[in-house]
ROBAVO-981567 format. One line per 4 residues: number of its first residue (from 1); for each residue x, y, z of C-alpha. Coordinates in Angstrom, 3 decimals, padded with zeros to 6 digits, always signed. Layout:
<rs>
NUM = X Y Z ~ ...
</rs>
This chain:
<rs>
1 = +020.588 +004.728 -005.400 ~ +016.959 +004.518 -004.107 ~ +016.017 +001.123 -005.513 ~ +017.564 -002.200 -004.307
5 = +020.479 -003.913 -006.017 ~ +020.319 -005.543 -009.262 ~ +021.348 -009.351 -008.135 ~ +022.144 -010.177 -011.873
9 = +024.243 -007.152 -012.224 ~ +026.055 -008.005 -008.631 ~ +026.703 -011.683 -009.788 ~ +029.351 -010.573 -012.390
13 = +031.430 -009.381 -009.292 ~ +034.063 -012.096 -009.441 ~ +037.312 -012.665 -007.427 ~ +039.568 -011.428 -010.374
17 = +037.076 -008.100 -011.095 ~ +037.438 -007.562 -007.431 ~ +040.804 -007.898 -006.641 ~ +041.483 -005.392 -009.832
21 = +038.773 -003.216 -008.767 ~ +041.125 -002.655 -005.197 ~ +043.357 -001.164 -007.455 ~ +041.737 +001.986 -008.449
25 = +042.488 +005.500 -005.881 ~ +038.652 +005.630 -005.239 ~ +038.151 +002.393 -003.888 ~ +041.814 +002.745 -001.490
29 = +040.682 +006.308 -000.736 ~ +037.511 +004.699 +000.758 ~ +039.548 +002.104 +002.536 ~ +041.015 +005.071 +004.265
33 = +038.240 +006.742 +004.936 ~ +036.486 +003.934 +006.583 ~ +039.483 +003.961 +008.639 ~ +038.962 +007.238 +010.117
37 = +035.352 +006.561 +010.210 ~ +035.811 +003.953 +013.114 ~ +038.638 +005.565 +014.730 ~ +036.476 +007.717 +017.105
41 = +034.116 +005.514 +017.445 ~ +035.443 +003.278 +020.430 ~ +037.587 +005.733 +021.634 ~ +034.742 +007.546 +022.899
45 = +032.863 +004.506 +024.232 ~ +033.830 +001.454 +024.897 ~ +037.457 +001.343 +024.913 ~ +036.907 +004.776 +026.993
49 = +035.140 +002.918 +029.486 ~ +038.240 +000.088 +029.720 ~ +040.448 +003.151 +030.731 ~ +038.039 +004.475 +033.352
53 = +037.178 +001.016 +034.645 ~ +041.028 +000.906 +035.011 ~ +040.793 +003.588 +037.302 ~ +038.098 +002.495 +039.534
57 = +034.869 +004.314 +037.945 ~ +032.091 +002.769 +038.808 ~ +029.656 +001.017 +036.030 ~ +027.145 +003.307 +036.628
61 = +028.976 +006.035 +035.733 ~ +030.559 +004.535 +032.873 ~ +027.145 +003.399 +031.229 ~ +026.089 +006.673 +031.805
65 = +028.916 +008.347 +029.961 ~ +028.584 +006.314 +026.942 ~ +025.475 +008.427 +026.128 ~ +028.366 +010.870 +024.477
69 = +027.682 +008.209 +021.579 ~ +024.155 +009.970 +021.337 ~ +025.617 +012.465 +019.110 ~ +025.569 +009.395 +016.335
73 = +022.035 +009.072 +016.746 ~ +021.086 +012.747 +016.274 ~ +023.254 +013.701 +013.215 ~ +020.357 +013.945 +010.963
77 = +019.560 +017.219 +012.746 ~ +022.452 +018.620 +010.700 ~ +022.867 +016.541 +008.255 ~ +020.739 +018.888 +005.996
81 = +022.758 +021.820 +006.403 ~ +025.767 +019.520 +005.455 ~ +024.181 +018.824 +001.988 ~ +023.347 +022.274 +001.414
85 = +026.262 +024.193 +002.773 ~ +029.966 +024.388 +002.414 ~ +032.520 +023.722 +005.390 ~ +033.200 +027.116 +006.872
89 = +036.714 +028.334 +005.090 ~ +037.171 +025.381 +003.275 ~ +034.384 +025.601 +000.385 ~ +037.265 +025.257 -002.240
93 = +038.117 +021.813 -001.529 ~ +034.469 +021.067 -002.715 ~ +031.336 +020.475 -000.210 ~ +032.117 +016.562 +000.775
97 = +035.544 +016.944 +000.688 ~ +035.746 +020.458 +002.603 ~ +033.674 +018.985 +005.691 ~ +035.270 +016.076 +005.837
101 = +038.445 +017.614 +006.242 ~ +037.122 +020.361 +009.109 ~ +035.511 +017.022 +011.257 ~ +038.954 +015.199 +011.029
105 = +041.020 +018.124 +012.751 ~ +038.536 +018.706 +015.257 ~ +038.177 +014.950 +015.701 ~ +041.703 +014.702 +016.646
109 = +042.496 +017.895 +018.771 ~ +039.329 +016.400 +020.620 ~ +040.960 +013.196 +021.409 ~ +044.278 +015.220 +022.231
113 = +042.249 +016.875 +024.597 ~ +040.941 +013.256 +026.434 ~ +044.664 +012.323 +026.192 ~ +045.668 +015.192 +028.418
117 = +042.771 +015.357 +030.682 ~ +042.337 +011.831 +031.374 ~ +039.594 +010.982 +034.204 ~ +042.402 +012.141 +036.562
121 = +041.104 +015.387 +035.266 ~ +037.596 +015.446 +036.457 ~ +034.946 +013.182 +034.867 ~ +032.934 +016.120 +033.229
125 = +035.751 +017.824 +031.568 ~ +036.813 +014.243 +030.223 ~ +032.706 +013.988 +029.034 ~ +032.667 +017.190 +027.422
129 = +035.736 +016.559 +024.950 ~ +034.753 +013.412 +024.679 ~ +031.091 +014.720 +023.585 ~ +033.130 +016.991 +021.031
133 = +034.845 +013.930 +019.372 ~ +031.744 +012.397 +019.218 ~ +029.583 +014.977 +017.570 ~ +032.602 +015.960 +014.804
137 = +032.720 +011.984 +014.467 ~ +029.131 +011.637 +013.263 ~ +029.808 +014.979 +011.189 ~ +032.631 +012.824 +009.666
141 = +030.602 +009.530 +008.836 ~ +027.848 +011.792 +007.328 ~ +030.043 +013.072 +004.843 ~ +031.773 +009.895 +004.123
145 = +028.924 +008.044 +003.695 ~ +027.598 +010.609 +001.213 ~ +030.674 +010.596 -000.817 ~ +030.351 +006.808 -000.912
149 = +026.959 +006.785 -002.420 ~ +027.867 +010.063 -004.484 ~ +030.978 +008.750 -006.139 ~ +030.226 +005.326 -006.913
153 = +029.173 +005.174 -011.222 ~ +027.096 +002.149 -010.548 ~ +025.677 -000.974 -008.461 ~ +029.050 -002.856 -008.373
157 = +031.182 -000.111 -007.371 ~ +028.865 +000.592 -004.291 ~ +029.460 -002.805 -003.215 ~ +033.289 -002.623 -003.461
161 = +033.069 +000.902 -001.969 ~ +030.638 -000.221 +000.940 ~ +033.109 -003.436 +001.221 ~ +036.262 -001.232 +001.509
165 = +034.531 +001.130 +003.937 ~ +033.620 -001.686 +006.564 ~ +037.237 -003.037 +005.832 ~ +039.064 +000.568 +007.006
169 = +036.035 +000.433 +009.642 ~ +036.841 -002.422 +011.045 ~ +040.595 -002.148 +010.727 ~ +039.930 +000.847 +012.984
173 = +038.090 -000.984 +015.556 ~ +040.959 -003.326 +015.658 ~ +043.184 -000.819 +016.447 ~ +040.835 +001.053 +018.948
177 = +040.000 -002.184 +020.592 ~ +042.820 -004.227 +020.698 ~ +046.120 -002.966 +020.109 ~ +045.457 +000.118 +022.153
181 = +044.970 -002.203 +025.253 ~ +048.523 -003.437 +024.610 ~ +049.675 -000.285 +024.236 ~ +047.906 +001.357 +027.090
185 = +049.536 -001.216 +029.342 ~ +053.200 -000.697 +028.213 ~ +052.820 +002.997 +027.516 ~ +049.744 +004.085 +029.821
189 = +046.387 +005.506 +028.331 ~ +047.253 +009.134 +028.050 ~ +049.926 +008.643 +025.009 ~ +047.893 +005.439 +023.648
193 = +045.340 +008.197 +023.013 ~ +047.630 +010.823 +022.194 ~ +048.723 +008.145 +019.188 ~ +045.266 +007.771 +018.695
197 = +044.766 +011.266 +017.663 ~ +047.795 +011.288 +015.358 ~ +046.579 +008.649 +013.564 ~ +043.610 +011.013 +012.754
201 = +046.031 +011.940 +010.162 ~ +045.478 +008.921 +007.860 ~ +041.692 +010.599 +007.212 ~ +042.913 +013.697 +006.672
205 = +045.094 +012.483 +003.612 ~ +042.549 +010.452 +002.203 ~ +040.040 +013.735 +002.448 ~ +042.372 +015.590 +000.485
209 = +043.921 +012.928 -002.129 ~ +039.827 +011.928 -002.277 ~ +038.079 +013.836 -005.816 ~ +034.635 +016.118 -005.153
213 = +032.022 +013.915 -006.472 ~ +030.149 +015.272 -009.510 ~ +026.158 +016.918 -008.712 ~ +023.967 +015.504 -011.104
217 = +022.337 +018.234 -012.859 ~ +018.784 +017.558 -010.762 ~ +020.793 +018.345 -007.448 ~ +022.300 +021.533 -009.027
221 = +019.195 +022.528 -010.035 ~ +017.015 +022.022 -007.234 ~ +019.247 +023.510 -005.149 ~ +019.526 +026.568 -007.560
225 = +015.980 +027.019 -007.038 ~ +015.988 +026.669 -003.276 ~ +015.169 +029.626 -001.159 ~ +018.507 +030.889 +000.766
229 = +019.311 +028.468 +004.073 ~ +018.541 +031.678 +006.079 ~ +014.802 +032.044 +005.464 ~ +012.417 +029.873 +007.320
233 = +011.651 +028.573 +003.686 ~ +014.998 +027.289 +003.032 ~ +014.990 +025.681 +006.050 ~ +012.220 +023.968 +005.824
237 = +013.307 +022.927 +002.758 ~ +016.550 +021.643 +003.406 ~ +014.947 +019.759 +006.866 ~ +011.726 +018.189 +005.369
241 = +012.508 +017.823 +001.719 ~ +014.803 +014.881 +001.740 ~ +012.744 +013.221 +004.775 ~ +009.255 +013.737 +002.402
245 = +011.287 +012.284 -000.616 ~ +011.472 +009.315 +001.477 ~ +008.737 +008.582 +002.370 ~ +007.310 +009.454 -000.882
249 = +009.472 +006.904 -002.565 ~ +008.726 +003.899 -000.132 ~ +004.826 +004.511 +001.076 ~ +004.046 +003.232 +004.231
253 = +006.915 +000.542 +003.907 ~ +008.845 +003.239 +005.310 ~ +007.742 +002.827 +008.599 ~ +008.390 -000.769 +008.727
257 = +011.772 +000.036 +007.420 ~ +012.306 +002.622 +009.955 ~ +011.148 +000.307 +012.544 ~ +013.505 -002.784 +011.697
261 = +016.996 -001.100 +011.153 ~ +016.395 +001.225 +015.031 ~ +015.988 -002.380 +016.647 ~ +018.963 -004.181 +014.412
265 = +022.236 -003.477 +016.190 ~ +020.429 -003.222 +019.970 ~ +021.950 -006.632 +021.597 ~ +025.587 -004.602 +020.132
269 = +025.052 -001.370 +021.258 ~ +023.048 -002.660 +025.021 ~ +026.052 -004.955 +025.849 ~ +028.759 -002.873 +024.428
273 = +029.297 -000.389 +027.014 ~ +029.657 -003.645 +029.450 ~ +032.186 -005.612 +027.187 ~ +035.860 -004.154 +028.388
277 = +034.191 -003.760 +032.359 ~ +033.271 -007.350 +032.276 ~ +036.986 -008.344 +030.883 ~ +038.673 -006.453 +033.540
281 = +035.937 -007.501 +036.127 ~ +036.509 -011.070 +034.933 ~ +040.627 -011.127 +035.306 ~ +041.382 -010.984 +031.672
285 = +044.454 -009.036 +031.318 ~ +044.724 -005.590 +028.232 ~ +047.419 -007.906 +026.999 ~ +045.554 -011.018 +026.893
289 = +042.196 -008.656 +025.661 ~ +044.662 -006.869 +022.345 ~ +046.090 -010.556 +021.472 ~ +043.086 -012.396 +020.894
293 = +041.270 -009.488 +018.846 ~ +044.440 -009.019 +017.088 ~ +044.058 -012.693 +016.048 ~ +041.244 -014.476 +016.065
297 = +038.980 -011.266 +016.260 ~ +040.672 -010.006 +013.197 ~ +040.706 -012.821 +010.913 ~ +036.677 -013.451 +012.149
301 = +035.691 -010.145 +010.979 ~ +037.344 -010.271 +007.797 ~ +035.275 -013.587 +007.384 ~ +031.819 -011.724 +008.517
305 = +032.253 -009.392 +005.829 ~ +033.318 -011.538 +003.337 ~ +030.234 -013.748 +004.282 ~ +028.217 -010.772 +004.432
309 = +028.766 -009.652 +000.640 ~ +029.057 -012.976 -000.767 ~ +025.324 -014.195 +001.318 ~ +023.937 -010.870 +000.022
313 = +024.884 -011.387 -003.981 ~ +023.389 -014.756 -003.459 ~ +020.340 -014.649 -001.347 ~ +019.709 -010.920 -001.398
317 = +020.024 -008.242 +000.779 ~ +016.942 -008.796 +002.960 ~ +017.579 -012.270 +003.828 ~ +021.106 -011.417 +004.187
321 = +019.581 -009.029 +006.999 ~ +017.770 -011.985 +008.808 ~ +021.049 -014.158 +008.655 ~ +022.839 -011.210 +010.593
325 = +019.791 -010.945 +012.888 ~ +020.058 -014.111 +014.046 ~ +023.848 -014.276 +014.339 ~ +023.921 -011.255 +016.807
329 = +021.652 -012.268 +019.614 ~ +023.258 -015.673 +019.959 ~ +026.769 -013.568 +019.941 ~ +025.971 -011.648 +022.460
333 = +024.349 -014.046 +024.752 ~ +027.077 -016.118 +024.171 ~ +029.063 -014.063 +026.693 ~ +027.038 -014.835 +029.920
337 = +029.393 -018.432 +029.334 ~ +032.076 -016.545 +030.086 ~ +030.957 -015.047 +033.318 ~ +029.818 -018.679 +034.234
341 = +032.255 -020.588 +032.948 ~ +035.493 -018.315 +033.802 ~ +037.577 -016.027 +031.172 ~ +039.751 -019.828 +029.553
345 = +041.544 -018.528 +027.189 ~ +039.934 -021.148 +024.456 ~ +036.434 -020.058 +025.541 ~ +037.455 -016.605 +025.420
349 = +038.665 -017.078 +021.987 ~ +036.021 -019.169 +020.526 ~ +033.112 -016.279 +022.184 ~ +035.622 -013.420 +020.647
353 = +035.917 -014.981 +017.237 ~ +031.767 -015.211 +017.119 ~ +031.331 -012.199 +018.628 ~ +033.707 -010.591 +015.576
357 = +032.282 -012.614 +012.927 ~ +028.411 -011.995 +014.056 ~ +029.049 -007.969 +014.178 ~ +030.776 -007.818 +011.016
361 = +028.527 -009.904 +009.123 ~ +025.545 -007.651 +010.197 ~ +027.478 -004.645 +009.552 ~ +027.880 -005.298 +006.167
365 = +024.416 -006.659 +005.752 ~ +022.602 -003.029 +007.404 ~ +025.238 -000.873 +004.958 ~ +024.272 -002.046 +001.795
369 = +020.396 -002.628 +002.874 ~ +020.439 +001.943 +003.872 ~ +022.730 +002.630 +001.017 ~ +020.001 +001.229 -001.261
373 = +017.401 +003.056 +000.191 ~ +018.594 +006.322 -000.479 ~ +018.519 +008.960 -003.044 ~ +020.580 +010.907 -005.193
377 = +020.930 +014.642 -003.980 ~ +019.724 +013.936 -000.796 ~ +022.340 +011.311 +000.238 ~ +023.461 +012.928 +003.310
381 = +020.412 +013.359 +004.733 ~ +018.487 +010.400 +004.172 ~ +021.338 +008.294 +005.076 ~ +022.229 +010.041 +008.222
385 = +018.126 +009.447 +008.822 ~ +018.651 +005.575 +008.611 ~ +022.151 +005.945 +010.822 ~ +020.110 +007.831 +013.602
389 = +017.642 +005.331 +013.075 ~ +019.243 +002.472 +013.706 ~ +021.231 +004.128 +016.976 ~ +019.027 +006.282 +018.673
393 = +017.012 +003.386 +020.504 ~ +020.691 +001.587 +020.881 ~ +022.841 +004.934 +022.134 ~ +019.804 +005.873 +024.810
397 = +019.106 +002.363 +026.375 ~ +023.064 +001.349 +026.664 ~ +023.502 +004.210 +029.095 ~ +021.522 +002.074 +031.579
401 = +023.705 -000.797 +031.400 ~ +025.858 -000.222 +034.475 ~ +022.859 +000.375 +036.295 ~ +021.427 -002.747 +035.193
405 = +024.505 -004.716 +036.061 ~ +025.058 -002.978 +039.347 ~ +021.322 -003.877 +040.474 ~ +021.650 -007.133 +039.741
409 = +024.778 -007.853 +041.001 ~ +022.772 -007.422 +044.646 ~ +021.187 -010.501 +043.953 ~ +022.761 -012.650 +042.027
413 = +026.729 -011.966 +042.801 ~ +028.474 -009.796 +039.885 ~ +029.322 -012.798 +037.372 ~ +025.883 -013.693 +037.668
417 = +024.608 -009.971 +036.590 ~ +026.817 -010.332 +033.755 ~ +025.352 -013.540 +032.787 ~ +021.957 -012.299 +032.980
421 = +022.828 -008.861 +032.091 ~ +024.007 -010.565 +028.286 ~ +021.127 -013.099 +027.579 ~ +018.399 -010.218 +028.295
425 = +020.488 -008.511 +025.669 ~ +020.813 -010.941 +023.054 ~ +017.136 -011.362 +023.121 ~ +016.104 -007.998 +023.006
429 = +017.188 -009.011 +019.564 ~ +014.181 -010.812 +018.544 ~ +011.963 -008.181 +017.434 ~ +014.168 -006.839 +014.610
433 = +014.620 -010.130 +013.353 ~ +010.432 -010.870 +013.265 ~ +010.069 -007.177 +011.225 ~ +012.961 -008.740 +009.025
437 = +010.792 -011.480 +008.443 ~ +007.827 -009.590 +007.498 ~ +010.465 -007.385 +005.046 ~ +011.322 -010.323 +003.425
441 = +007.953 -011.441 +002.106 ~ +007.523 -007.913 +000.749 ~ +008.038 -007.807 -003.488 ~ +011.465 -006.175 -003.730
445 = +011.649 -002.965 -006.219
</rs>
């Protein structure tokens, strides 16, 4: 999967092939998956920092937390003992399948563990399972993510593979986001997580309903030939080899692609620690929060990533990249109306429903752009390369977001920080979408 896609080959997609394609185990399997890709995700961030907001932490300490999410900028560090290596005790359910199953358990005993602690329990201990959920949550998404590239037989399925992963993905933000605010204010935050952590289940049936996907016979050999994991050799060659084969394949483009996807998602991932703070800061009730992303939230994302795959199969995927670069800065900015304007529930709606649409669109667009740049036998790695990529910058400089807010709120009264706080974020935006537009006059492979 290292070249781009074939446009003439993606056109053939139509809305009766699709709706067929849904159909078939693989493509539901993924659906699932995706699913208990984004479960952690929030639930470890920002949702997280609704519940300690709730009970009086202070910004500061809640931007500061968020750097749990580092773990998803730093799974490439193990990502290449993931392709090489069997999940401890479960090697028989195949190398994808095995470690995807041994990250979901330990996924949701973590989040057991935040249910029962709570901040009540002492913000470190709280951190430290939370860190735990985090790091087996990237584990997941590596394997998940290779299984996606591994098991789809050609261009088209990837796209209806990559299409039902950011459906489960964002199904699971939905639920992480939304509903769990209506829950957590009927049943409290303690059993909304606790439910949380049951619903890890759904992954764990998908894992093991989900087929081992076949090792072409280069993989099997290569890896035949490698030197034992436990020499400095094998190491070397399981850390450098796929990051070498990547560069080899796309010269000193590389860098420029490095360079664009680790500043594509930062007005998301700055303001996003800020988000459920600013709506309890602001008045807006968990309720009132769950009902409009259960609405208007939900039906705008499904629309980003429709637009997403349909703008990609008919402009490409690099302008397709620029569309969602410009779509996310004016998103986020879009916010600091709310702090000026008040939380109205049709402004609140309208900002939601762009907000939704903007992320989702994007989402898709950076999926299919990393999946193509990858390579067979080394999927894991490499991809887990451009998924640290494009969070490490993101995961580091949203930890200073409280502080940020909190030092301007000295001067400018605490609505006004937030307005501030979300235009300086939307345009910290701009330079990913100037390296897209240097991308785009490259010759595609």
């Amino acid at each position: 999967m290292s070249s781009q896609s074939n446009p003439a080959s993606a056109k053939k997609l139509g809305m009766r092939h699709v709706m067929a394609s849904l159909r078939q185990p693989k493509v539901l399997v993924m659906l699932l998956l995706g699913f208990s890709s984004g479960l952690p995700f929030l639930l470890t961030g920002n949702t997280l920092g609704f519940w300690l907001r709730d009970e009086g932490t202070s910004l500061k300490a809640i931007g500061f937390l968020s750097w749990v999410g580092m773990a998803y900028s730093l799974k490439f560090l193990w990502a290449p003992f993931i392709d090489r290596l069997d999940a401890p005790l479960l090697g028989r359910l195949g190398r994808r399948r095995g470690w995807m199953v041994l990250s979901q358990v330990l996924i949701g005993l973590a989040l057991l563990a935040m249910a029962m602690i709570g901040p009540g329990g002492g913000l470190t201990a709280l951190g430290i399972f939370a860190l735990i959920a985090a790091f087996a949550s990237a584990t997941q998404d590596i394997v998940i993510d290779a299984w996606r590239i591994e098991a789809a037989d050609d261009v088209e399925e990837m796209a209806l593979l990559s299409s039902a992963l950011q459906l489960g993905y964002r199904a699971a933000l939905l639920a992480t986001d939304a509903l769990i605010l209506v829950s957590a204010q009927h049943l409290g935050w303690p059993l909304s997580y606790g439910l949380a952590a049951a619903a890890m289940t759904i992954g764990l049936v998908a894992s093991l309903a989900s087929s081992e996907p076949r090792r072409d016979a280069g993989t099997v050999a290569r890896d035949a030939a490698a030197a034992p994991l436990w020499t400095l050799t094998g190491i070397q060659e399981a850390i450098i080899g796929p990051f070498s084969a990547f560069f080899r394949t796309h010269g000193v483009a590389a860098f420029l692609m490095l360079a664009m996807i680790s500043l594509y998602r930062l007005p998301d991932f700055i303001m996003g620690p800020m988000a459920n703070p600013f709506y309890h800061d602001l008045g807006i009730g968990k309720d009132m929060v769950g009902a409009v992303r259960g609405s208007v939230g939900l039906a705008a994302s499904i629309l980003g990533i429709a637009a997403g795959g349909l703008f990609a199969l008919r402009f490409g995927q690099v302008k397709t990249l620029i569309a969602g670069a410009l779509l996310q800065p004016i998103a986020v900015a879009s916010f600091a109306l709310l702090a000026l304007k008040g939380g109205h529930l049709p402004l609140f709606s309208a900002i939601m429903g762009l907000d939704s649409f903007a992320m989702s669109f994007a989402g898709v667009a950076l999926v299919a752009y990393m999946s193509s740049l990858t390579s067979l036998g080394y999927t894991a790695t490499q991809y887990a390369l451009l998924t640290s990529t494009y969070a490490w910058i993101g995961k580091f400089l949203k930890g200073f977001s409280g502080a940020a807010v909190e030092g301007l709120e000295q001067g400018h009264g605490l609505m006004g920080a937030y307005a501030i706080f979300f235009v300086a974020a939307g345009a910290i935006g701009i330079p990913a979408l100037v390296l897209c537009l240097v991308l785009v006059r490259r010759p595609q492979n």
